[in-house]
C-alpha positions in Angstrom: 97.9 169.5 178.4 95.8 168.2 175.6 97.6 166.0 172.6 97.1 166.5 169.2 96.9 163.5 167.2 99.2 163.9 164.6 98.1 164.3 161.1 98.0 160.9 158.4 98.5 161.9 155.1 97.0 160.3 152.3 100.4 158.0 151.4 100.3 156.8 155.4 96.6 155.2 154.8 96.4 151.1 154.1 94.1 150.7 150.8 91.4 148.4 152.0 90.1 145.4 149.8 87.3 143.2 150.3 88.0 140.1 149.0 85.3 137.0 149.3 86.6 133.3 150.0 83.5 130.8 147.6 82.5 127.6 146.9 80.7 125.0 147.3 79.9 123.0 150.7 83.2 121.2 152.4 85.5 123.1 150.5 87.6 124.5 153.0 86.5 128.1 153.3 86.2 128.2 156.9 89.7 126.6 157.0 91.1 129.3 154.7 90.2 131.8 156.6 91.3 130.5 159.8 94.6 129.9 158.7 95.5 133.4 157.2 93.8 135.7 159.6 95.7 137.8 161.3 93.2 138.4 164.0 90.9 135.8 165.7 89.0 135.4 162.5 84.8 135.3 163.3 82.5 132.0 162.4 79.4 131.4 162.1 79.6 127.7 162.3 76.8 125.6 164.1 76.6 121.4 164.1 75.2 119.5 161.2 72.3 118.1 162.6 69.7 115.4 161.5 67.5 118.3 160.1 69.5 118.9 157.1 69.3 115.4 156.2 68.2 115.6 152.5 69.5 119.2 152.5 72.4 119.5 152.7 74.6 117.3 150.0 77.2 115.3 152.2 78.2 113.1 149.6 82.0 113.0 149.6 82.3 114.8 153.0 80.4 112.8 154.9 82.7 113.3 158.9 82.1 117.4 157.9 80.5 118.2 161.1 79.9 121.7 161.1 78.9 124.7 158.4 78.8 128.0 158.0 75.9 129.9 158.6 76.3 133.0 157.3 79.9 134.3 157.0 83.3 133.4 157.9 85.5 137.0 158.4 89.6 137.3 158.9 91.7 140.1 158.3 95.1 140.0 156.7 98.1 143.3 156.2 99.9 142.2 153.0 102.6 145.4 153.5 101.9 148.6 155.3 99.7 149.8 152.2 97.2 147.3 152.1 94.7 145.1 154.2 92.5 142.6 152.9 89.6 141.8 154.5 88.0 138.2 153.9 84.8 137.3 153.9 83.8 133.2 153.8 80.8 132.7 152.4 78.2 129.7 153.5 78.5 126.2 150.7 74.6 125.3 151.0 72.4 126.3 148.3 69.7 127.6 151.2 72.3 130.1 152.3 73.7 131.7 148.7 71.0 134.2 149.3 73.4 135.8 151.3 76.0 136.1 148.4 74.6 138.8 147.0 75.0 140.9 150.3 78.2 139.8 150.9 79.7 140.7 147.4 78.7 144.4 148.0 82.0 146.3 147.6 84.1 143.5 146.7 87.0 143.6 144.5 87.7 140.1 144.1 87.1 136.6 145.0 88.8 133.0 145.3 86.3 130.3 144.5 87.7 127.1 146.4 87.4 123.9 144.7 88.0 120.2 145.9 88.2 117.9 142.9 85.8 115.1 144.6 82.9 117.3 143.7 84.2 119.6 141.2 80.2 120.5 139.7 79.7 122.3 143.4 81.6 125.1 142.0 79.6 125.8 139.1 77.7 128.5 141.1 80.2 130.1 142.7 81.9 130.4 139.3 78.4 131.5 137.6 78.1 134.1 140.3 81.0 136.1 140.0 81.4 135.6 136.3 77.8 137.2 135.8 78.2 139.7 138.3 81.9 140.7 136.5 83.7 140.6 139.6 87.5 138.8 138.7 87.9 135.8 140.9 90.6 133.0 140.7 90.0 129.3 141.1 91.9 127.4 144.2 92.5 123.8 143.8 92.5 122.8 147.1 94.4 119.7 147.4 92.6 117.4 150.3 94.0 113.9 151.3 92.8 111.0 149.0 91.5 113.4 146.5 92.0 112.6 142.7 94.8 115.0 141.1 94.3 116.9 138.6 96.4 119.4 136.2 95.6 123.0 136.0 94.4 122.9 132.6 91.8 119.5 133.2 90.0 122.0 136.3 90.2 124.9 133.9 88.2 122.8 131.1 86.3 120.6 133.7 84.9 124.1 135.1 84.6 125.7 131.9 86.9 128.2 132.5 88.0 131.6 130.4 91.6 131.4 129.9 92.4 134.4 131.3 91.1 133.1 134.9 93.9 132.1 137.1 93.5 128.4 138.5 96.1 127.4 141.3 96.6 124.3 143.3 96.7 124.9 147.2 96.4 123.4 150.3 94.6 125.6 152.8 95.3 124.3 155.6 98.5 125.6 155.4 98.9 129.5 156.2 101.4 129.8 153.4 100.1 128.5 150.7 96.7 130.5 151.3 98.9 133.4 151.6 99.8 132.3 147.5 96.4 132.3 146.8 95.7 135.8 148.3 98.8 137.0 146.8 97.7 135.7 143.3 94.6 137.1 143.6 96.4 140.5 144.2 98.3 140.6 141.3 95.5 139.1 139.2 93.8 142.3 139.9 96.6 144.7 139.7 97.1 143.2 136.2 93.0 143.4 135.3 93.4 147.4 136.4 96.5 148.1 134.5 94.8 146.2 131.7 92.0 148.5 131.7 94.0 151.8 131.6 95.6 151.1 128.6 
């Protein structure tokens, strides 16, 4: 006796989204994904060593031991229509040759920021404004860092208004869930936007 596999219809299939997780080196991408992923999330993190002395910017995360190499990937089912996938990308200028690859079919990003070196997100938020992919900005809220409203990151990073800015603390599976969830709507409301 052979078994058919039943039939999925179209309303049955989870939507798909890509979504990238940027900033700047030390920002807490890695983390991010690690706490959200529903699935043993994939890194491609290897030890700092004494040859990226004077490449690598360690100024205000100088016990960061590790970095991404290449990607970070997690997986995440908001409801039984829709699965993002999450891809990390690297901090270090010698690796943003990568972003380009890895924003291929992407509908959306979070740029992660940490307010003790706010200008290493310039280039994430450069990137995806000149590629017109929507993005919103996380605040991520380490220990010891200097607080700061909504509206000083949105001015400090130049922001247009329309671009969602949030305070977060990634370490902590909910509130990157918020994050993602903003994100969601943020493009839900550029698409709806756009019809009318």
């Amino acid at each position: 006796m052979t078994l058919k596999p039943k039939p999925v219809t179209p309303d049955q299939l989870a939507m798909s989204v890509k979504i990238l997780i940027a900033g700047g080196f030390g920002v807490g991408k890695t983390t991010m994904v690690s706490s959200i992923s529903e699935i043993t999330p994939l890194h491609t993190e290897e030890l700092i060593t004494e040859l990226s002395a004077g490449v690598d910017d360690l100024v205000g995360v100088e016990d960061k031991k590790t970095t991404t190499v290449a990607l970070d990937f997690g997986r995440i089912t908001i409801d039984h229509t829709l699965v993002l996938y999450l891809f990390g990308t690297p901090g270090q200028d010698r690796f943003w040759f990568l972003w380009d690859e890895l924003s291929v079919g992407t509908l959306g990003a979070v740029v992660l920021t940490d307010t003790r070196r706010l200008e290493s997100s310039f280039a994430a938020v450069d990137f995806f404004e000149n590629r017109g992919i929507p993005f919103i900005v996380g605040v991520n809220c380490f220990d010891n860092a200097p607080r700061y409203s909504v509206e000083q990151v949105r001015d400090a990073l130049d922001l247009e208004p329309h671009t969602p800015v949030h305070l977060c603390d990634v370490r902590r599976r909910d509130s990157s869930k918020d994050i993602l969830i903003n994100l969601v709507e943020y493009l839900i409301y550029r698409a709806d936007a756009a019809l009318r």
